[in-house]
Predicted model as a PDB file, atoms N, CA, C, CB and O in Angstrom, pLDDT in the B-factor column:
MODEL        1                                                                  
ATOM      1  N   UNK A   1      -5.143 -20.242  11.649  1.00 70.00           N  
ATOM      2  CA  UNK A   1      -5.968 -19.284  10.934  1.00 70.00           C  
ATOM      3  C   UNK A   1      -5.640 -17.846  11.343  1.00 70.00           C  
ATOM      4  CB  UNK A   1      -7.441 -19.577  11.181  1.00 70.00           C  
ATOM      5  O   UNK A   1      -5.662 -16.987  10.461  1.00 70.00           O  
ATOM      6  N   UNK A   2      -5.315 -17.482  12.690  1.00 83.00           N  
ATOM      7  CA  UNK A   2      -4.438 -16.239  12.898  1.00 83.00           C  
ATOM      8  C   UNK A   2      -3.857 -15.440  12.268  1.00 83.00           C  
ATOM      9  CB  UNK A   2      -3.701 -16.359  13.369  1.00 83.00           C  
ATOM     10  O   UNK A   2      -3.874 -14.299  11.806  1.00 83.00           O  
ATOM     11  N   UNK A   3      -3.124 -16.683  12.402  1.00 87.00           N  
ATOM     12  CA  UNK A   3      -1.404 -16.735  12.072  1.00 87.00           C  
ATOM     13  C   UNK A   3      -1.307 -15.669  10.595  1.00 87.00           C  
ATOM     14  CB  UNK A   3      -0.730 -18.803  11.611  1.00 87.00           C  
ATOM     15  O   UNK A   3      -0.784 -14.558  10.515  1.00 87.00           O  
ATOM     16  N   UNK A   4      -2.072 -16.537   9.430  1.00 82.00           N  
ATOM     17  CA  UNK A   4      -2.844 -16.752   8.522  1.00 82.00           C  
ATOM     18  C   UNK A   4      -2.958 -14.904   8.350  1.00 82.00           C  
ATOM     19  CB  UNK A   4      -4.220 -17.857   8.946  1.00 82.00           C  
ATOM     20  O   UNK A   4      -2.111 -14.109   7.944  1.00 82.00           O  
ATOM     21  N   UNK A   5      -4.491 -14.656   8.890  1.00 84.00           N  
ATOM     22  CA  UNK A   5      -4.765 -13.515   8.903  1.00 84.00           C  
ATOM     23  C   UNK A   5      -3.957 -12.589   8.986  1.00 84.00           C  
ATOM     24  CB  UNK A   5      -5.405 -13.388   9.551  1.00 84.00           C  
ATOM     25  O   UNK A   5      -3.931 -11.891   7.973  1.00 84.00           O  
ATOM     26  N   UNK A   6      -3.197 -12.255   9.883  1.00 88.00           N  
ATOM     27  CA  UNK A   6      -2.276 -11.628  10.335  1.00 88.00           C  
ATOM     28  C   UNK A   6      -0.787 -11.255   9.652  1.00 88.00           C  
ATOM     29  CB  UNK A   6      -2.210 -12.231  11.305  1.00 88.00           C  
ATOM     30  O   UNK A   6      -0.243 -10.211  10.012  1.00 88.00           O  
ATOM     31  N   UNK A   7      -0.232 -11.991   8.809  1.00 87.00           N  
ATOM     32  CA  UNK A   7       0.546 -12.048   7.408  1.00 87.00           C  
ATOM     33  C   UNK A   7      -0.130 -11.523   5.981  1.00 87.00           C  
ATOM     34  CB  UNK A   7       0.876 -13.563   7.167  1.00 87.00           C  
ATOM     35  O   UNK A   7       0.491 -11.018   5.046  1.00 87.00           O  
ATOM     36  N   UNK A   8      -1.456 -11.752   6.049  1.00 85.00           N  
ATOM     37  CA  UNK A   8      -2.342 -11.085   4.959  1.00 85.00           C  
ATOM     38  C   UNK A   8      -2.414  -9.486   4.794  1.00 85.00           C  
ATOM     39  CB  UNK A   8      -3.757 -11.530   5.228  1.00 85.00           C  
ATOM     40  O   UNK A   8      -2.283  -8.763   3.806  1.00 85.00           O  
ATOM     41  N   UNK A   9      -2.736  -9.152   6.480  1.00 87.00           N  
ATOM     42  CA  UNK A   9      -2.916  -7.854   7.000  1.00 87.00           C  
ATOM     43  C   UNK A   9      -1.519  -7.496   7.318  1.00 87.00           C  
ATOM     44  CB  UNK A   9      -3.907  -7.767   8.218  1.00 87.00           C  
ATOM     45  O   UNK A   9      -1.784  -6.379   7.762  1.00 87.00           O  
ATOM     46  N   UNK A  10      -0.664  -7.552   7.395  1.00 89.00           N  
ATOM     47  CA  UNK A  10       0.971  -7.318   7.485  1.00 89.00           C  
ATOM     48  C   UNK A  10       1.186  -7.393   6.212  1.00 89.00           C  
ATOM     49  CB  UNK A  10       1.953  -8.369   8.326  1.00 89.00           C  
ATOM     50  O   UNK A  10       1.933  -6.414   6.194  1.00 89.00           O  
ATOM     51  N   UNK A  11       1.157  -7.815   4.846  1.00 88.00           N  
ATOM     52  CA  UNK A  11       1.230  -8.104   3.537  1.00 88.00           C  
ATOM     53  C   UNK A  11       0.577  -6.906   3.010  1.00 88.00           C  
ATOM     54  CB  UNK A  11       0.622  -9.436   3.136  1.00 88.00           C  
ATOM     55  O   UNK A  11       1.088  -6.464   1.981  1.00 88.00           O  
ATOM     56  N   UNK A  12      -0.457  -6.264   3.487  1.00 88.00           N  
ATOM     57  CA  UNK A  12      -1.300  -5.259   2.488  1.00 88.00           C  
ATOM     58  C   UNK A  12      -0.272  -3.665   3.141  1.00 88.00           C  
ATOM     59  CB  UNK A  12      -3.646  -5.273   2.951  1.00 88.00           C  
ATOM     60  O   UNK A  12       0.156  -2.718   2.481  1.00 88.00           O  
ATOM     61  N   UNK A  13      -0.173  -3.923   4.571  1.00 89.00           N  
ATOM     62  CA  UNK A  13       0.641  -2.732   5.021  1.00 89.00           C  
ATOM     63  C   UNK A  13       1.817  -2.397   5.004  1.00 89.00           C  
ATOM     64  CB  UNK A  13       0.568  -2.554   5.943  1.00 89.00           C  
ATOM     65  O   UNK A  13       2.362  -1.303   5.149  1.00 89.00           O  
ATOM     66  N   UNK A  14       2.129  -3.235   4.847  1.00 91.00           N  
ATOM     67  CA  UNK A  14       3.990  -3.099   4.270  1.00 91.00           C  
ATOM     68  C   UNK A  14       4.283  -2.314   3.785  1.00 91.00           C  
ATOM     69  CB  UNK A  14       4.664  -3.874   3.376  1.00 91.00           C  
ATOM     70  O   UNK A  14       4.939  -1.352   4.188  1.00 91.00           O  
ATOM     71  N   UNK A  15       3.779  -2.579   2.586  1.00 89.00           N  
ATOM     72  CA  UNK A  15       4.619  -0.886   1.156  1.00 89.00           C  
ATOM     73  C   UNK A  15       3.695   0.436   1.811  1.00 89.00           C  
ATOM     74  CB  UNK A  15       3.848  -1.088  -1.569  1.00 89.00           C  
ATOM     75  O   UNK A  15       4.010   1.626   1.785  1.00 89.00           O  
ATOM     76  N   UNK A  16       2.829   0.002   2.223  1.00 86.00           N  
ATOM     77  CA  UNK A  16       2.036   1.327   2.162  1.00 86.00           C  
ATOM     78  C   UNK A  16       2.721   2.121   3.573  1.00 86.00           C  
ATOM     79  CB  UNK A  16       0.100   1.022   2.261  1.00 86.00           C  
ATOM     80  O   UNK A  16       2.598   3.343   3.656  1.00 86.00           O  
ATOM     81  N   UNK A  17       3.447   1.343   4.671  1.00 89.00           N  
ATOM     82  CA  UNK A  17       4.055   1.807   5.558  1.00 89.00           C  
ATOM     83  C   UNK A  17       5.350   2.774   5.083  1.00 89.00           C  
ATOM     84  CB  UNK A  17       4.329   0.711   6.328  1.00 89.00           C  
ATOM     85  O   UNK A  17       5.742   3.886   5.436  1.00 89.00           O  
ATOM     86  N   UNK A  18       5.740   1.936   4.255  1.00 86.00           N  
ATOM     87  CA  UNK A  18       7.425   2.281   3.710  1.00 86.00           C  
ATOM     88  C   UNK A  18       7.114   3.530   2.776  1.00 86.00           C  
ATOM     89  CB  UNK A  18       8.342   0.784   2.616  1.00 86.00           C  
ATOM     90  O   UNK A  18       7.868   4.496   2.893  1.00 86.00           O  
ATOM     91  N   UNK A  19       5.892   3.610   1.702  1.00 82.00           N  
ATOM     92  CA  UNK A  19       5.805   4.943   1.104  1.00 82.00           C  
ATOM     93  C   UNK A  19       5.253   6.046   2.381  1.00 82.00           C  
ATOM     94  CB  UNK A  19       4.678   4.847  -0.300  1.00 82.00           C  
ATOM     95  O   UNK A  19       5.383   7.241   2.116  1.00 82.00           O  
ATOM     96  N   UNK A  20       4.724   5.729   3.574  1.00 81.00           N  
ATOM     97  CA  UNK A  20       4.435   6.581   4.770  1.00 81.00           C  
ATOM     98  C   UNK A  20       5.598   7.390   4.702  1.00 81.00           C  
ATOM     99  CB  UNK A  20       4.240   5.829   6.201  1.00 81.00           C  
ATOM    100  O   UNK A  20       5.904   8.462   4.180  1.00 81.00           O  
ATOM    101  N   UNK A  21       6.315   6.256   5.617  1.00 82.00           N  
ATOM    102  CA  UNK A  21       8.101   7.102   5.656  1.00 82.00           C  
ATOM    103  C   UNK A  21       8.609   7.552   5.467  1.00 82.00           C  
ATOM    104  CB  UNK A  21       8.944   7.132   5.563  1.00 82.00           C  
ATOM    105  O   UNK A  21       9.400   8.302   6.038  1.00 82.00           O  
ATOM    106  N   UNK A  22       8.051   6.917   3.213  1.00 77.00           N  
ATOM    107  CA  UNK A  22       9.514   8.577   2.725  1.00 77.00           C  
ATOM    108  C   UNK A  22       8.360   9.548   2.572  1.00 77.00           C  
ATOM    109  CB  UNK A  22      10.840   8.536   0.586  1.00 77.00           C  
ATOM    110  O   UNK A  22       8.708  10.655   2.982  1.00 77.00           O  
ATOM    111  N   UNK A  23       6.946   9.529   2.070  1.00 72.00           N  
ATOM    112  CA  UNK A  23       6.231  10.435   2.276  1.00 72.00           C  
ATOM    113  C   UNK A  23       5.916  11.657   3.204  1.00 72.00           C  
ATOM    114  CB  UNK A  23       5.653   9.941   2.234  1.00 72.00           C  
ATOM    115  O   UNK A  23       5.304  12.707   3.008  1.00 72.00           O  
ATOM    116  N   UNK A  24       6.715  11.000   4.545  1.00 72.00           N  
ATOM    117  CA  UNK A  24       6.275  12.105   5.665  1.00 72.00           C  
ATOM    118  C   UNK A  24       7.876  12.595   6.252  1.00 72.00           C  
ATOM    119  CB  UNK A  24       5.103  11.272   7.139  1.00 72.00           C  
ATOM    120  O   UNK A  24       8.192  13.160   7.299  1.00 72.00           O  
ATOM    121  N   UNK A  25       8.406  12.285   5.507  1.00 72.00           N  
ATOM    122  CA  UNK A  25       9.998  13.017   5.602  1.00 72.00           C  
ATOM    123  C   UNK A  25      10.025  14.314   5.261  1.00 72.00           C  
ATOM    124  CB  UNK A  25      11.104  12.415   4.648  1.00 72.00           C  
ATOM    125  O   UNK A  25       9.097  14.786   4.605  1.00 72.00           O  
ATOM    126  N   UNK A  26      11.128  15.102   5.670  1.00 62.00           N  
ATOM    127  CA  UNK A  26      10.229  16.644   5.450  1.00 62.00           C  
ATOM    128  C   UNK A  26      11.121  16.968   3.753  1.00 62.00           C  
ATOM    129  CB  UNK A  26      10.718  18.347   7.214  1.00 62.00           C  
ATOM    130  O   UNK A  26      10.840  17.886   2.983  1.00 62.00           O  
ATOM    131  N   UNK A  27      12.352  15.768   3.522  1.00 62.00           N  
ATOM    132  CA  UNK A  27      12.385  15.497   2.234  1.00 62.00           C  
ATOM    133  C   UNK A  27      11.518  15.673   0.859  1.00 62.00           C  
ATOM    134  CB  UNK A  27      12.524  14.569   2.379  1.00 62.00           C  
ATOM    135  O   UNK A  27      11.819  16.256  -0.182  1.00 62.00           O  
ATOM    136  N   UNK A  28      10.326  14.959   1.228  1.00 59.00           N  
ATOM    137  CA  UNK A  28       9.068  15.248   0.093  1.00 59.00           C  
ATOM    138  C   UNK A  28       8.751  16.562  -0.479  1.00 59.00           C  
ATOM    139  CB  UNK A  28       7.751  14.912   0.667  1.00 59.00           C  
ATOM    140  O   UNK A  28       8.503  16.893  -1.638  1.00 59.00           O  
ATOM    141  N   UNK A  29       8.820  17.228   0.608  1.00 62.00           N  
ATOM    142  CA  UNK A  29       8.009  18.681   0.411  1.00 62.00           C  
ATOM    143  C   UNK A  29       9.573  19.637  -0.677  1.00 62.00           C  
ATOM    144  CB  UNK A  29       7.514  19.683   2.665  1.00 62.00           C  
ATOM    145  O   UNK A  29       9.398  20.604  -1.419  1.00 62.00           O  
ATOM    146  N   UNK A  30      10.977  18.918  -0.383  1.00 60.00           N  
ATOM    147  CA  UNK A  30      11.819  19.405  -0.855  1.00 60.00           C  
ATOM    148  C   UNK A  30      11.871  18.918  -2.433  1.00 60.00           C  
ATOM    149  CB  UNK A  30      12.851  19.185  -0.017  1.00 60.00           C  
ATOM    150  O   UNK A  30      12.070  19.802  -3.266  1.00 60.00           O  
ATOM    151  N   UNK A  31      11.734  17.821  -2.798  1.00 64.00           N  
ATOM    152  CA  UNK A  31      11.268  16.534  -3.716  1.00 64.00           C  
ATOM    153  C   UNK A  31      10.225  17.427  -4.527  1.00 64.00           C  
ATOM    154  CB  UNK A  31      10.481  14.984  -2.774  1.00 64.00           C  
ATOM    155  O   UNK A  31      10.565  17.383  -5.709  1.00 64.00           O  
ATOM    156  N   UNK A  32       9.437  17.978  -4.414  1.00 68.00           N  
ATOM    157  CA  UNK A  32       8.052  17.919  -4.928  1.00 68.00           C  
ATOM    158  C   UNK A  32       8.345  19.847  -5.151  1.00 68.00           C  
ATOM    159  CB  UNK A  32       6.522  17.110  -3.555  1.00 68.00           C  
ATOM    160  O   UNK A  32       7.910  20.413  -6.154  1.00 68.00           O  
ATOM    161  N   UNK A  33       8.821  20.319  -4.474  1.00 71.00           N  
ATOM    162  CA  UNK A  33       8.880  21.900  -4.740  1.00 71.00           C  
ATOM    163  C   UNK A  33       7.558  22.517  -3.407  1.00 71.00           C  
ATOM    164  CB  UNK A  33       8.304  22.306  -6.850  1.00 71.00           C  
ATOM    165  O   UNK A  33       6.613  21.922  -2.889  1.00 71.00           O  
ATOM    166  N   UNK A  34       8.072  23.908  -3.240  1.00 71.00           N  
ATOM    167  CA  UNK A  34       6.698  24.298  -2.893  1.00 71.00           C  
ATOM    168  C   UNK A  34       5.373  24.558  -3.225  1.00 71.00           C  
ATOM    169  CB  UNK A  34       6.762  24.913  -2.608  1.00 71.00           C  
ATOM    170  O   UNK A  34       4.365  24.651  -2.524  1.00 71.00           O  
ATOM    171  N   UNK A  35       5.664  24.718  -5.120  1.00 73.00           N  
ATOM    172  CA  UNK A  35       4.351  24.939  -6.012  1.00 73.00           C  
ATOM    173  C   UNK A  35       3.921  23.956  -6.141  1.00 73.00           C  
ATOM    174  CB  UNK A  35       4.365  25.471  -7.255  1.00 73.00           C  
ATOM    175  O   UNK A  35       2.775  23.878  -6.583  1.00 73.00           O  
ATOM    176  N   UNK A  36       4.645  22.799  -5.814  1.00 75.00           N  
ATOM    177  CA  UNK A  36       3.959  21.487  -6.373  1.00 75.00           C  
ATOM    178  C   UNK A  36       3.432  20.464  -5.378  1.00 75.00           C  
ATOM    179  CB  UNK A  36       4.948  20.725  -7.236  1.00 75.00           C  
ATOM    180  O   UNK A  36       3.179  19.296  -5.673  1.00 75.00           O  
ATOM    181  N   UNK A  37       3.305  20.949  -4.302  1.00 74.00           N  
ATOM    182  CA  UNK A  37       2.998  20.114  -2.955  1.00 74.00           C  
ATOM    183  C   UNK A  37       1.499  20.171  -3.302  1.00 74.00           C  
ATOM    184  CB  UNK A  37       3.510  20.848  -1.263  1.00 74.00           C  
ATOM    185  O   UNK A  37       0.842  19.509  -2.500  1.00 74.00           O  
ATOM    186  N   UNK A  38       0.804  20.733  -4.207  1.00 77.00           N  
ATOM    187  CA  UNK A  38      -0.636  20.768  -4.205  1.00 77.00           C  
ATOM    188  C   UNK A  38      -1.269  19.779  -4.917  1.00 77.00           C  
ATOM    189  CB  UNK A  38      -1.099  21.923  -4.661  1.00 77.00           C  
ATOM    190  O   UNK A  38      -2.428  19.403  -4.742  1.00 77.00           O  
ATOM    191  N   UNK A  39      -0.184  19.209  -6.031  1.00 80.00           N  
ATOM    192  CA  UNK A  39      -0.637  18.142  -6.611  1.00 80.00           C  
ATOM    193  C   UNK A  39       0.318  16.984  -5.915  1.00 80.00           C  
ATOM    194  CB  UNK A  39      -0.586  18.301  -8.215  1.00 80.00           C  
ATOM    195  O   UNK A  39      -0.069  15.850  -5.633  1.00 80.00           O  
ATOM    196  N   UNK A  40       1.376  17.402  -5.742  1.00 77.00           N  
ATOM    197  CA  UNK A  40       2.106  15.973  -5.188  1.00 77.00           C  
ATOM    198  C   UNK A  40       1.658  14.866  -4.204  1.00 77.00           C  
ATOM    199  CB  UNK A  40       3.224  16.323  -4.561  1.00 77.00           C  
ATOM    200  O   UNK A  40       1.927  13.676  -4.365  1.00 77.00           O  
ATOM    201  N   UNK A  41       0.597  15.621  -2.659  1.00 78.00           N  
ATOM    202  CA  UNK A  41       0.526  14.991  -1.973  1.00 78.00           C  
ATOM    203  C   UNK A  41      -1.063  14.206  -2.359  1.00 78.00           C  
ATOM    204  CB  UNK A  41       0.890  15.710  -0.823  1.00 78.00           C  
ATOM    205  O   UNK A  41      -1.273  13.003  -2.203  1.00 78.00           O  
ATOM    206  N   UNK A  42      -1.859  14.995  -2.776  1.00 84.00           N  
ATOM    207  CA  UNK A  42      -2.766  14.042  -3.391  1.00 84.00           C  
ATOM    208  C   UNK A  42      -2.531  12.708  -4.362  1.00 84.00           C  
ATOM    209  CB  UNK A  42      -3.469  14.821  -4.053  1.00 84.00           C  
ATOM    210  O   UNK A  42      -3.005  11.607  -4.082  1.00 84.00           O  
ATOM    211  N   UNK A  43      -1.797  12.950  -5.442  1.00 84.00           N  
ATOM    212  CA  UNK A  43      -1.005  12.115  -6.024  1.00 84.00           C  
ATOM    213  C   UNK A  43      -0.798  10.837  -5.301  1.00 84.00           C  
ATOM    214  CB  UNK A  43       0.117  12.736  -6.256  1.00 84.00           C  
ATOM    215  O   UNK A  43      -1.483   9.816  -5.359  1.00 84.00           O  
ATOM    216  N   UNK A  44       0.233  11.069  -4.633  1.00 82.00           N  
ATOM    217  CA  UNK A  44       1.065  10.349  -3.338  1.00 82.00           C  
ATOM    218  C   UNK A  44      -0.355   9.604  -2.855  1.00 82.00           C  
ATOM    219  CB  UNK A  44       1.945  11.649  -1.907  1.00 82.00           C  
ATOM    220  O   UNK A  44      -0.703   8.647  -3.546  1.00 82.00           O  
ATOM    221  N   UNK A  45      -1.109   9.934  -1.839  1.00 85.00           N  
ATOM    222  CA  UNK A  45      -2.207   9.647  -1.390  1.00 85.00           C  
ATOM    223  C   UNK A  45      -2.959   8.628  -2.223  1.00 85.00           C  
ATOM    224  CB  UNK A  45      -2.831  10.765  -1.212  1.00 85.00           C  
ATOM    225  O   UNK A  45      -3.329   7.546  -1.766  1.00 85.00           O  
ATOM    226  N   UNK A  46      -3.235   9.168  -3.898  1.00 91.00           N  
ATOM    227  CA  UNK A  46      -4.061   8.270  -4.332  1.00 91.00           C  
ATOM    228  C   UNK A  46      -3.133   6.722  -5.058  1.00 91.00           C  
ATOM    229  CB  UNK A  46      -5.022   9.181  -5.416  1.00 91.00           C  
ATOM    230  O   UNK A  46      -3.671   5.668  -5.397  1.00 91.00           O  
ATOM    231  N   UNK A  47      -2.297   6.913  -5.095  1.00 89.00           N  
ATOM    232  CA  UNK A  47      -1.208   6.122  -5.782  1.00 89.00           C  
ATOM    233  C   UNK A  47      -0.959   4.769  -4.311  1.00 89.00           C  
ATOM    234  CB  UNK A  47       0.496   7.438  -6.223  1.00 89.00           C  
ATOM    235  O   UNK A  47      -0.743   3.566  -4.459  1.00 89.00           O  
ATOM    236  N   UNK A  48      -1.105   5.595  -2.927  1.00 88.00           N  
ATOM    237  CA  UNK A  48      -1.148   4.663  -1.711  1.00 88.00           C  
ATOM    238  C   UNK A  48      -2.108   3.452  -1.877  1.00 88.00           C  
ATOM    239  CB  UNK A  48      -1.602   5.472  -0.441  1.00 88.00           C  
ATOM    240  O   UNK A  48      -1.884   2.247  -1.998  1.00 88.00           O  
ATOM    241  N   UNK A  49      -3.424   4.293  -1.838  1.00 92.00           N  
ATOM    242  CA  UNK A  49      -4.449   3.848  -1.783  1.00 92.00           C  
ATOM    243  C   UNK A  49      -5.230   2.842  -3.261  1.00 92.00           C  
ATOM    244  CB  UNK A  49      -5.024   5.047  -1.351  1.00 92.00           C  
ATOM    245  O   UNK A  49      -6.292   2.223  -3.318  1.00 92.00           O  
ATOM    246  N   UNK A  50      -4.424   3.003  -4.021  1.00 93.00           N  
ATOM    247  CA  UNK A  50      -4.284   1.970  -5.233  1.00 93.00           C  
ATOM    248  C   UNK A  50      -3.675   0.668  -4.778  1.00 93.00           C  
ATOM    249  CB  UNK A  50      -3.340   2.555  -6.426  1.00 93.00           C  
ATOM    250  O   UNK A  50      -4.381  -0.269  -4.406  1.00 93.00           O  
ATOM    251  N   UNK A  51      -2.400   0.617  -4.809  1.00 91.00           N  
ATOM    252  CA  UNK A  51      -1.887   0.328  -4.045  1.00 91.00           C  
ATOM    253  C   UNK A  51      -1.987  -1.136  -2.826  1.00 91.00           C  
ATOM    254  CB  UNK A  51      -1.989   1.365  -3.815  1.00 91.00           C  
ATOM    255  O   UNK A  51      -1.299  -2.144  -2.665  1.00 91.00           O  
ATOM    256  N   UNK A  52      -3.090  -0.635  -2.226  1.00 90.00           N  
ATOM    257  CA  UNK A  52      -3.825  -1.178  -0.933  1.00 90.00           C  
ATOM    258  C   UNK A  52      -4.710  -2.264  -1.385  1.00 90.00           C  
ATOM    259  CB  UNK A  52      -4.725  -0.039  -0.141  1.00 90.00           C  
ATOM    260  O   UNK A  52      -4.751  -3.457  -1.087  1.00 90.00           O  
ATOM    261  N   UNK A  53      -5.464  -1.478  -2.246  1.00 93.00           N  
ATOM    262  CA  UNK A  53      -6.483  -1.974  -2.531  1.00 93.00           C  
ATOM    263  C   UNK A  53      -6.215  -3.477  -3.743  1.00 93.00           C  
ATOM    264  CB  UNK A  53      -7.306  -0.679  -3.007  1.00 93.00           C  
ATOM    265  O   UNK A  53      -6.725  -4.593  -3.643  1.00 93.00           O  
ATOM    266  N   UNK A  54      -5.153  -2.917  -4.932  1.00 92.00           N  
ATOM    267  CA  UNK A  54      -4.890  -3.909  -5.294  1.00 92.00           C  
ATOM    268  C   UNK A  54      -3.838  -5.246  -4.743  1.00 92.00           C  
ATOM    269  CB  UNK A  54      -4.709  -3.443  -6.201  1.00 92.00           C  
ATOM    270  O   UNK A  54      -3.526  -6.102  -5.570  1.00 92.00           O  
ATOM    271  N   UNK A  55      -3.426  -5.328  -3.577  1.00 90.00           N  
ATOM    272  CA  UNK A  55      -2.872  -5.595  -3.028  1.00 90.00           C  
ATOM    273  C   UNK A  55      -3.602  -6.617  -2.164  1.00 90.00           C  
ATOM    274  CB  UNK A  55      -2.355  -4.680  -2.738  1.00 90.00           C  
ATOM    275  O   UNK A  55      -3.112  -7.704  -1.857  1.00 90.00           O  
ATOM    276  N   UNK A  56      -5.039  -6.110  -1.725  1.00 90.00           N  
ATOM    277  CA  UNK A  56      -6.064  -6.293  -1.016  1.00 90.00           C  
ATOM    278  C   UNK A  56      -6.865  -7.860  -1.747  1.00 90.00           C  
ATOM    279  CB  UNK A  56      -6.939  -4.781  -1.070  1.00 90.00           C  
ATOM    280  O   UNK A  56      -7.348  -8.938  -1.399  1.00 90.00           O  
ATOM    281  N   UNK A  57      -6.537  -6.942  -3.095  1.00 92.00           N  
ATOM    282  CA  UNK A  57      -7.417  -7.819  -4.317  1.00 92.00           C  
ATOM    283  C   UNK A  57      -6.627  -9.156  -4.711  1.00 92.00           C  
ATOM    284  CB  UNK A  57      -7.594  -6.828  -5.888  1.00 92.00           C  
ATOM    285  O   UNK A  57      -7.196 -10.233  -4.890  1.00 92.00           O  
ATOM    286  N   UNK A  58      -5.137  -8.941  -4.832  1.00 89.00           N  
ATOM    287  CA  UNK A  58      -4.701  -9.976  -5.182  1.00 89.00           C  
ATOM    288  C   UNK A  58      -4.062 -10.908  -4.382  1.00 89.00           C  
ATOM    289  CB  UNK A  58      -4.126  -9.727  -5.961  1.00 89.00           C  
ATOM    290  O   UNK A  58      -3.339 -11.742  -4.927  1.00 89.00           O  
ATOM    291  N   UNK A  59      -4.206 -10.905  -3.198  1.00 87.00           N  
ATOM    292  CA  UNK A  59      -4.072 -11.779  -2.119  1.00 87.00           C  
ATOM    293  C   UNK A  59      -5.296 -12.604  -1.689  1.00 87.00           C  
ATOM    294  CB  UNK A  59      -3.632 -11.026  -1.051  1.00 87.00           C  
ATOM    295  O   UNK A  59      -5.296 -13.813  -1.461  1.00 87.00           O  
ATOM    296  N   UNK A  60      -6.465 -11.662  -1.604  1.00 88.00           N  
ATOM    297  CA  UNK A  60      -7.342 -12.278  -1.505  1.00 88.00           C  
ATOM    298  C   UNK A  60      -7.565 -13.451  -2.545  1.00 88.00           C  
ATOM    299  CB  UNK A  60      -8.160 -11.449  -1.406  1.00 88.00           C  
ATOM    300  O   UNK A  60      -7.769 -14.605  -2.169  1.00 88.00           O  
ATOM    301  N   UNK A  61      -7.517 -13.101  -3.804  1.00 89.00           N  
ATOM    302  CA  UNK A  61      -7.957 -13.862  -4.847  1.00 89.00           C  
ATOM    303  C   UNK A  61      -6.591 -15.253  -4.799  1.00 89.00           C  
ATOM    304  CB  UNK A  61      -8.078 -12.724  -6.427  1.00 89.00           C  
ATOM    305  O   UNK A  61      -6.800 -16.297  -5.418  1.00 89.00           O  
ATOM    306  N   UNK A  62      -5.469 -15.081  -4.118  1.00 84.00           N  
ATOM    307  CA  UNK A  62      -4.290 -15.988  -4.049  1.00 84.00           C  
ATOM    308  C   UNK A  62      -5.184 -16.868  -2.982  1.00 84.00           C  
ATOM    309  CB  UNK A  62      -2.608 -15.258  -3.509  1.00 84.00           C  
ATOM    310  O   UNK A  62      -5.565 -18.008  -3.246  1.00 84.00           O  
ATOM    311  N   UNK A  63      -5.434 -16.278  -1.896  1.00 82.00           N  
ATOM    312  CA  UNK A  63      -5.876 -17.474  -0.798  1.00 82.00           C  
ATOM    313  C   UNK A  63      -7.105 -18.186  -0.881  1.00 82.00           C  
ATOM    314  CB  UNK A  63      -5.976 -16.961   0.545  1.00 82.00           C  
ATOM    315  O   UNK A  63      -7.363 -19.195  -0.225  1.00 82.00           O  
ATOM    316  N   UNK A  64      -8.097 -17.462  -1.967  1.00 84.00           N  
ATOM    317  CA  UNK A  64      -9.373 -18.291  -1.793  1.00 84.00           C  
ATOM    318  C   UNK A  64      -9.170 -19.114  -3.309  1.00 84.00           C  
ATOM    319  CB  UNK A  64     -11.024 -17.211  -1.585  1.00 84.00           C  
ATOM    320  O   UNK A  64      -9.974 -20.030  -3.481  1.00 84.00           O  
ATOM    321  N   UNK A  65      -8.372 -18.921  -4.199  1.00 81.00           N  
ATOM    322  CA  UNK A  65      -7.548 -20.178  -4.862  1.00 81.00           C  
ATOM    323  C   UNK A  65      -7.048 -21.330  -4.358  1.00 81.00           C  
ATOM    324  CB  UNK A  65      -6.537 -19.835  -5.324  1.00 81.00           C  
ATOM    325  O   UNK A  65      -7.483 -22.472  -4.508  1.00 81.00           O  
ATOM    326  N   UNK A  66      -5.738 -20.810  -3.517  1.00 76.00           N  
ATOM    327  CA  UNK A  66      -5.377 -21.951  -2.366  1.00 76.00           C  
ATOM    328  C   UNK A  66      -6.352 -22.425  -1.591  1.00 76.00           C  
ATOM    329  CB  UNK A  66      -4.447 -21.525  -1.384  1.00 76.00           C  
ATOM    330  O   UNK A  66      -6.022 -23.609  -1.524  1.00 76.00           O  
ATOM    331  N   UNK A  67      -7.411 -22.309  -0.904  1.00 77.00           N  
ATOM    332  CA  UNK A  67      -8.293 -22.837  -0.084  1.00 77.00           C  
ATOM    333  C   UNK A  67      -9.355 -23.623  -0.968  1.00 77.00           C  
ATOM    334  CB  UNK A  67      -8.868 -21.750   0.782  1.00 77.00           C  
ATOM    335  O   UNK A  67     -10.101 -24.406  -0.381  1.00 77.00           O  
ATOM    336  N   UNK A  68      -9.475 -23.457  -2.402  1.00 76.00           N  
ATOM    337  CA  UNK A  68     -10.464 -23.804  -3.295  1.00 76.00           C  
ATOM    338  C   UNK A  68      -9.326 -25.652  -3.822  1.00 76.00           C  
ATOM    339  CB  UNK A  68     -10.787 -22.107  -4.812  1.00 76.00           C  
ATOM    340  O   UNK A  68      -9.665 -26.788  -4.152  1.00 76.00           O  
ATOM    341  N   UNK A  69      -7.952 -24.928  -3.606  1.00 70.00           N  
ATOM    342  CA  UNK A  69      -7.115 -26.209  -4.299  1.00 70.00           C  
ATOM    343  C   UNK A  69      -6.733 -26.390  -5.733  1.00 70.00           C  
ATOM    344  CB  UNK A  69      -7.844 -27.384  -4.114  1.00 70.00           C  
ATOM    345  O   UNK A  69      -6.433 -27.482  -6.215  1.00 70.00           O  
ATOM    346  N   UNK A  70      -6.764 -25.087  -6.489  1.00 64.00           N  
ATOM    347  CA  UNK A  70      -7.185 -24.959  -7.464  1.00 64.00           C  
ATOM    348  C   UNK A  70      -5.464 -24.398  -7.966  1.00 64.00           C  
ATOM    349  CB  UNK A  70      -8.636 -24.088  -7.480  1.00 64.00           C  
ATOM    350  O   UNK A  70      -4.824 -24.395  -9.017  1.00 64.00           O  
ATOM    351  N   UNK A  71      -5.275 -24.058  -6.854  1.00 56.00           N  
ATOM    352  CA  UNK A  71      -3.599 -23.182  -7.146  1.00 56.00           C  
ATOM    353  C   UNK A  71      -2.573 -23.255  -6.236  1.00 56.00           C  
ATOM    354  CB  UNK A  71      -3.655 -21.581  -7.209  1.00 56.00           C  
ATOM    355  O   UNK A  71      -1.509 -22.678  -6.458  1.00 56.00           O  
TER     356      UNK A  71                                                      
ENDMDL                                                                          
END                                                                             
């Protein structure tokens, strides 16, 4: 059940690690312009946090399928 947990929570952080990375490269700010860092990083931010959440959603809904036997 760990084990389990722990691949779920490694599963939701993954991408959101890897958009960290190129996000906090000083690349982005070159990427995005200086006028545009005002919408870019919010953007960025909310697009993460989508993201997470659906990620959150559809794993969950995968394992309490599998645990139901249903899938």
């Amino acid at each position: 059940m760990t084990v389990r947990r722990l691949t779920f929570i490694t599963t939701i952080f993954m991408p959101l690690t890897l958009l960290a990375g190129i996000g906090g490269m000083s690349e982005w700010s070159m990427m995005t312009g200086p006028e545009n860092w005002r919408i870019a990083y919010p953007a960025f931010l909310l697009v993460m946090v989508v993201i997470g959440f659906t990620s959150y959603y559809l794993l969950n809904r995968l394992e309490t399928r599998a645990d139901d036997g249903t899938g």
